[in-house]
N, C-alpha and C positions, 0 to 999 in steps of 0.2 A: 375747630381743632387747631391748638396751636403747634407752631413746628417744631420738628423733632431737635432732639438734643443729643451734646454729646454724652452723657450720663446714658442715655437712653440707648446711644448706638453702640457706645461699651458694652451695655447688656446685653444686646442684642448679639455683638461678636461671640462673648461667651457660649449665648445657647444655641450659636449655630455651630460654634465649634465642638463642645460638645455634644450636637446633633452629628455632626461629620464623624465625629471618635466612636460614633456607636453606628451610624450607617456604615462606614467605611469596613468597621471589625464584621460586620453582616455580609456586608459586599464580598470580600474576600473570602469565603465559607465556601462561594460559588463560582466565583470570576477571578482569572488572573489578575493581574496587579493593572497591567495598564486597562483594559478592559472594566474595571471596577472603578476607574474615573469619569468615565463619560456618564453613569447613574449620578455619582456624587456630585460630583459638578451641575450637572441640569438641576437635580434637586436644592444644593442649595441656591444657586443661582434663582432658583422658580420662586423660594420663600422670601431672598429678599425682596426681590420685584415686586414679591405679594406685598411684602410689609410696606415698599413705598408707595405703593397705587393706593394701599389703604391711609396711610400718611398725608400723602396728597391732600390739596383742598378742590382740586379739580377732578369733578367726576366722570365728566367724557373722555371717552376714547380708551377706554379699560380695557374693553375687549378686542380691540383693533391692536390694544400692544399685548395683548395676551396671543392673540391671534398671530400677531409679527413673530413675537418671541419665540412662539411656537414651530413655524416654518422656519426660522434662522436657525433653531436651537435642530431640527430636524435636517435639516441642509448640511450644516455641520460636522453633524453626526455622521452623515453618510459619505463626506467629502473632506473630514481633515485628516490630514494624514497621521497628525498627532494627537496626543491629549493635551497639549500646550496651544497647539493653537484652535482647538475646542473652547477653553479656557480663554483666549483671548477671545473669540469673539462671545463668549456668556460675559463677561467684562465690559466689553463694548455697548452688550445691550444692558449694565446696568447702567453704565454714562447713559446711554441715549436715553432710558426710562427719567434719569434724574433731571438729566435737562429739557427733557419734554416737561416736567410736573412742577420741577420746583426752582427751576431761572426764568427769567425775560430775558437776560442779556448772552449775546455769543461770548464774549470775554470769562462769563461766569462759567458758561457751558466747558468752553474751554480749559477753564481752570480746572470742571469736575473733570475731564479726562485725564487731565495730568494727573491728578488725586487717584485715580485710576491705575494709571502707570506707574503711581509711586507703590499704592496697594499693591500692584504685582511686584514689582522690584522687592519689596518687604517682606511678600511669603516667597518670592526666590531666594533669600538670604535667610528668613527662616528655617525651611526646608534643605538648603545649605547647608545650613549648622546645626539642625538637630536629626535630620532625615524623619521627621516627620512632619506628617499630611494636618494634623491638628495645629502643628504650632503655625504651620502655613497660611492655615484657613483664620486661627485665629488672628495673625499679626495684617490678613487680607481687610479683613471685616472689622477692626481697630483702627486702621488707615482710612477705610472708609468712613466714619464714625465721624470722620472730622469735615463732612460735605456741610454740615451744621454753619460752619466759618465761614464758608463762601455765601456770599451777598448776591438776594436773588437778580439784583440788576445792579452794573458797576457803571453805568453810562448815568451819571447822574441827574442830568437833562434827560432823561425816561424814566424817575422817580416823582412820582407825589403832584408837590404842585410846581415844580420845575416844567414838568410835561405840559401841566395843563396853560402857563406863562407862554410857553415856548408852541402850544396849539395855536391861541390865543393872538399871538404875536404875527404868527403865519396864516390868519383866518384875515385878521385886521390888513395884514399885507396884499393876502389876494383881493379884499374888498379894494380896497384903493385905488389898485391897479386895474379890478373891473369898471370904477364909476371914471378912471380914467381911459378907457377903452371905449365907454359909451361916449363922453365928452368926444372923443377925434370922431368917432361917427356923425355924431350930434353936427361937426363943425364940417364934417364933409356934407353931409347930407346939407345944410345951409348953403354952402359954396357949393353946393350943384345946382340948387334949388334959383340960386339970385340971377 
């Protein structure tokens, strides 16, 4: 499975935004206004998580982040005082899902949280200027779209065969240093011996 694209994650924005404009109109039939975010949020938070565990080329540990997500997403719930910072931590766990799946590098990781931070910045000023939940979600999951750009490893000496040089290099050095470790033995062990 090749990786995802920004074409791809544009779409994707789309039909969760329009998944949000039609749960959201649902939600509120029932739930107050703030009250009607904590559904919203888990759920789409849940789909995209889905969409990238499916994305993934790694298939362990599905259930250990589903399992996570689930207790954090439940923690949350019972413990934030707002819906914003419910919201931050469903954000948190898509960084932490993305750079479990699809970095090697902490710098990468890093960059996906900023990409994070900008996503919410984005549907803050969304939501700002139109007061609504759609244009939010969708300008959330647009900024996301662009995790495609960050390179899974920025440390380029832990790409390819720069690694395997730089293994190679550092295997070659501990030999060396072993057969000269045996040589001062060798030479002690004589000059005790004579």
């Amino acid at each position: 499975m090749s990786r995802p694209t920004f074409l791809e994650g544009a779409m994707l924005a789309l039909l969760i935004s329009l998944t949000a404009a039609i749960l959201h109109a649902l939600l509120l039939i029932r739930l107050p206004v703030d009250l009607a975010l904590y559904p919203l949020i888990t759920t789409l938070s849940l789909g995209y998580i889905v969409y990238l565990l499916y994305r993934s080329h790694q298939p362990l540990g599905r259930f250990t982040v589903f399992a996570a997500w689930l207790l954090a997403t439940l923690v949350a719930a019972l413990l934030s005082p707002s819906p914003l910072a419910f919201l931050m931590v469903q954000v948190a766990a898509i960084g932490l899902v993305r750079s479990l799946y699809f970095y090697s590098s902490v710098l990468s990781a890093l960059m996906d949280f900023s990409l994070c931070g900008l996503g919410l910045g984005a549907a803050g000023w969304a939501i700002q200027q139109s007061g609504s939940i759609v244009a939010a979600v969708w300008c959330f999951f647009l900024v996301q779209a662009l995790f495609v750009a960050i390179p899974p490893a920025l440390d380029p000496s832990l790409s390819g065969t720069a690694a395997k040089q730089r293994a190679g290099d550092r295997f070659d050095q501990a030999l060396d240093d072993a057969e000269a470790a045996v040589r001062k033995l060798n030479n002690v062990h004589r000059s005790l011996g004579d």
